[in-house]
N, CA and C atoms as a LAMMPS dump frame, in Angstrom:
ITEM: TIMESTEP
0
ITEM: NUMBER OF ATOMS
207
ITEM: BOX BOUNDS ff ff ff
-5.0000000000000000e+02 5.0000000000000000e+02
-5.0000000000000000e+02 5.0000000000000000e+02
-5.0000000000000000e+02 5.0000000000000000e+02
ITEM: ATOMS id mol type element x y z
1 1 1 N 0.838 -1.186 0
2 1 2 C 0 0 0
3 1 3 C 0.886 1.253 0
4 2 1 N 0.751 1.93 -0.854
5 2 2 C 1.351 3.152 -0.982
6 2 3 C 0.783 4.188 -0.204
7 3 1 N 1.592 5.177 0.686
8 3 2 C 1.742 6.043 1.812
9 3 3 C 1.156 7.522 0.858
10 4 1 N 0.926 8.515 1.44
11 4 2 C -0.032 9.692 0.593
12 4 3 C 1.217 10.355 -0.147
13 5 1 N 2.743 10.449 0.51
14 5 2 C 3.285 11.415 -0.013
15 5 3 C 4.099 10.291 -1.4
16 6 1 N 3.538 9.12 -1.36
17 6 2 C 4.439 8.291 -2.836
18 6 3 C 3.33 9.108 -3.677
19 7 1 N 1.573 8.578 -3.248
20 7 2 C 1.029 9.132 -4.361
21 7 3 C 0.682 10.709 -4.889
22 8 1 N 0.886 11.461 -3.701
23 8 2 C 0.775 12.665 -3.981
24 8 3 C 2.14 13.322 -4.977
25 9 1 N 3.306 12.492 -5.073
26 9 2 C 4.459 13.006 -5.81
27 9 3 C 4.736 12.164 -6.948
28 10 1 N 3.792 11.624 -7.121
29 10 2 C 3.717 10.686 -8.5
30 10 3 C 3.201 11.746 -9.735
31 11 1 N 4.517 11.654 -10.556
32 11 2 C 4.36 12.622 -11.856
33 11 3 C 4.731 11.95 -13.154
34 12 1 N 3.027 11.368 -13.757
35 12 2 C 4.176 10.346 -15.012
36 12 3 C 4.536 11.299 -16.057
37 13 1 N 5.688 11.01 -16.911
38 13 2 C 6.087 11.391 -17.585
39 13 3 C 5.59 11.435 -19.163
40 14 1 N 5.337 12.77 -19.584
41 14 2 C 3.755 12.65 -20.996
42 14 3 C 4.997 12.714 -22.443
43 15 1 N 4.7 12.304 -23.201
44 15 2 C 5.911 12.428 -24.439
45 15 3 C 6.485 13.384 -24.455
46 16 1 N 5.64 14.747 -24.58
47 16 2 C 6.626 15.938 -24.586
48 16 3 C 7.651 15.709 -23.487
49 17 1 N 7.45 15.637 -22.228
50 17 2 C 8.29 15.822 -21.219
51 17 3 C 9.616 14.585 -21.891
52 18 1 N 9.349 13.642 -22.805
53 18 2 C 10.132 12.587 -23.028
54 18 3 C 11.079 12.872 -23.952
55 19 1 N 10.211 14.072 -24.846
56 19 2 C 10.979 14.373 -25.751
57 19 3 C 12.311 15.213 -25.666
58 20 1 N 12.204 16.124 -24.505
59 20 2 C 12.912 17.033 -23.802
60 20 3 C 13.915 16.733 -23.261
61 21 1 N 13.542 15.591 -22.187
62 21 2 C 14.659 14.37 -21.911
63 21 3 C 15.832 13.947 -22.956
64 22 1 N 15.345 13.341 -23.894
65 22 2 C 15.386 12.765 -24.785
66 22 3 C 16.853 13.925 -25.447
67 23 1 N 16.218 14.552 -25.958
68 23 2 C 16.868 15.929 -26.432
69 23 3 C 18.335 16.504 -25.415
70 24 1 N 18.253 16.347 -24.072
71 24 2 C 19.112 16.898 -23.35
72 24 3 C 20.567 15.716 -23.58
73 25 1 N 19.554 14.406 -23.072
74 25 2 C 20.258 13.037 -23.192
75 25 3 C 21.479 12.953 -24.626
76 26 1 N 20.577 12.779 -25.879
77 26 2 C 20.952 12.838 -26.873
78 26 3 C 22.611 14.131 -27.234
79 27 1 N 22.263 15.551 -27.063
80 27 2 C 23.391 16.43 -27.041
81 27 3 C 24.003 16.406 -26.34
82 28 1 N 23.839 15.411 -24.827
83 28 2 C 25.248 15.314 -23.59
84 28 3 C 25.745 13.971 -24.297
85 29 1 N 25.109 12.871 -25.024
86 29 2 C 26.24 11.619 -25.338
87 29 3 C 27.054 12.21 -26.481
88 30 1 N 26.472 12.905 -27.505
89 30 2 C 26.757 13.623 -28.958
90 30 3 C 28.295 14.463 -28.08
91 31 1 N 28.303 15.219 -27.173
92 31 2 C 29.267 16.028 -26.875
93 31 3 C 30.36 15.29 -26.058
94 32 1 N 29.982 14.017 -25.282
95 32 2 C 30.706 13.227 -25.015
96 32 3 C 31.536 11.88 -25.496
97 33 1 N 30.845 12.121 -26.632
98 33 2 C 31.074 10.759 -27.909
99 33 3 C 31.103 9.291 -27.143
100 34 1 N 29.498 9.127 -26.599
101 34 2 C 29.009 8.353 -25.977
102 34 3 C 28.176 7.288 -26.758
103 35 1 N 28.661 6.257 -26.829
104 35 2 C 27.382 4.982 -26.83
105 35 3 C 26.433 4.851 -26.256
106 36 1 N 25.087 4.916 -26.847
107 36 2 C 23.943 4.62 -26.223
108 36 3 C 23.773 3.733 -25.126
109 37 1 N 24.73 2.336 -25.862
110 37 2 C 24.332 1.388 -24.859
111 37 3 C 25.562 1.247 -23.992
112 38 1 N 26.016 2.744 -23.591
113 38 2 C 27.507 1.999 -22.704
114 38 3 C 26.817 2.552 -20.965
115 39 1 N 27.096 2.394 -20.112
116 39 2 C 27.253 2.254 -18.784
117 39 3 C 27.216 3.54 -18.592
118 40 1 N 27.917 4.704 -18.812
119 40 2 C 27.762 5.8 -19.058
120 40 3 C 26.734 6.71 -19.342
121 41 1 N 26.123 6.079 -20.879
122 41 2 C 24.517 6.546 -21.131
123 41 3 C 23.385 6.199 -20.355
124 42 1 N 23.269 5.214 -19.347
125 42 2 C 22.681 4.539 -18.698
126 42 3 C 22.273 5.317 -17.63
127 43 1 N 23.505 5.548 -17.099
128 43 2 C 23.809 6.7 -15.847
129 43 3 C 23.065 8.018 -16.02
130 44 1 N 23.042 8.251 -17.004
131 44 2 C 22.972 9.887 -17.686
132 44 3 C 21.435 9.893 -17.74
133 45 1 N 21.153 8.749 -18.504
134 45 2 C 19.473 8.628 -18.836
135 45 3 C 19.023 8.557 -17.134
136 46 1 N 19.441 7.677 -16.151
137 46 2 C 18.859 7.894 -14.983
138 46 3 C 18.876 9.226 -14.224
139 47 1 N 19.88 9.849 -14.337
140 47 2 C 20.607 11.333 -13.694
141 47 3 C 19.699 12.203 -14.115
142 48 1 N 18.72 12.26 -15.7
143 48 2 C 18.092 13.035 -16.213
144 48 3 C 16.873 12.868 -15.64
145 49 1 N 16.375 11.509 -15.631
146 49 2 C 14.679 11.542 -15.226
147 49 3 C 14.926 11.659 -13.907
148 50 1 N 15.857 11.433 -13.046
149 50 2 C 15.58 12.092 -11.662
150 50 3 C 15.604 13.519 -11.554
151 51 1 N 16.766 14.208 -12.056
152 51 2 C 16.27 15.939 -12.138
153 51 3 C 14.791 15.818 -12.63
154 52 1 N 14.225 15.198 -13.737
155 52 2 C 13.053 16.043 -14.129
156 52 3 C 11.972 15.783 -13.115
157 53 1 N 12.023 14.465 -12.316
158 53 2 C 11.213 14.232 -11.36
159 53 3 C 11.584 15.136 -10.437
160 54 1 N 12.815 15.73 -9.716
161 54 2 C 12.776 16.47 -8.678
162 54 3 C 12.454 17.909 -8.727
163 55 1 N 12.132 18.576 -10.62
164 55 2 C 11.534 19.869 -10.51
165 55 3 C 12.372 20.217 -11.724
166 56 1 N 13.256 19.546 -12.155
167 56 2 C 14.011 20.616 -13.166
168 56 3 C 13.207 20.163 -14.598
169 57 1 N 12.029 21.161 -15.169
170 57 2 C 11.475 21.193 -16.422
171 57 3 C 11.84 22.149 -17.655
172 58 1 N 13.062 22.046 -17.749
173 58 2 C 13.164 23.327 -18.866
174 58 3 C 14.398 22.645 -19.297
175 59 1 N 14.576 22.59 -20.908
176 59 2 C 15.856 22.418 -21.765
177 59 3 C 17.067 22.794 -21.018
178 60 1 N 17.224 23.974 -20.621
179 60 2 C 18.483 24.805 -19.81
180 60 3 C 18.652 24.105 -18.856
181 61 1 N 17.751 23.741 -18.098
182 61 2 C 18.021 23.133 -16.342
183 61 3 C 18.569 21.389 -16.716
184 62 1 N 17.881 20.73 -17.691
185 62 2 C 18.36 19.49 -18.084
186 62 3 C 19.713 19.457 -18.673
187 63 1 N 20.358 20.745 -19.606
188 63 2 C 21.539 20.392 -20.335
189 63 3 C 22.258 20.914 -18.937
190 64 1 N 22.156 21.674 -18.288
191 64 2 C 22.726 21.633 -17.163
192 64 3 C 23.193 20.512 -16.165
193 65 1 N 22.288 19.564 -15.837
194 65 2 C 22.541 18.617 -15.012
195 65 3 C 23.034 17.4 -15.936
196 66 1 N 23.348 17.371 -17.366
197 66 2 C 23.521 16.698 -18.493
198 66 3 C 25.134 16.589 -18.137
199 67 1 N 25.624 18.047 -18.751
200 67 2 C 26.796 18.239 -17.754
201 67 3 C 27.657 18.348 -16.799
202 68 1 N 27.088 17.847 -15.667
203 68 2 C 27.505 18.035 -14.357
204 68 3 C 28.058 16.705 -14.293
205 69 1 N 28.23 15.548 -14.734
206 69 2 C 28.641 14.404 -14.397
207 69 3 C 30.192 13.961 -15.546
């Protein structure tokens, strides 16, 4: 049974928001000359949907945290 504050902070993610992702993801492996499928991209793809889950919604705030690692 899920507790009020799992479901009250449950935010699924709608395509646009995927696409955005997607977009930040894509120009941090492109600038890192990253493989999709390496250990690295993996990391990055998780690093991203947690910023966007913790509040960061804007292109700028994602290539930001794109770079930080």
């Amino acid at each position: 049974m899920m507790n009020s504050a799992q479901t009250s902070s449950f935010d699924p993610i709608g395509p646009d928001e995927l696409r955005m992702i997607e977009k930040a993801f894509q120009q941090e492996l492109q600038r890192r000359s990253l493989s999709r499928k390496s250990e690295e991209a993996e990391a990055l793809a998780a690093k991203l949907i947690n910023a966007y889950q913790a509040g960061i919604r804007d292109d700028l705030g994602l290539s930001i945290v794109a770079g930080l690692s």
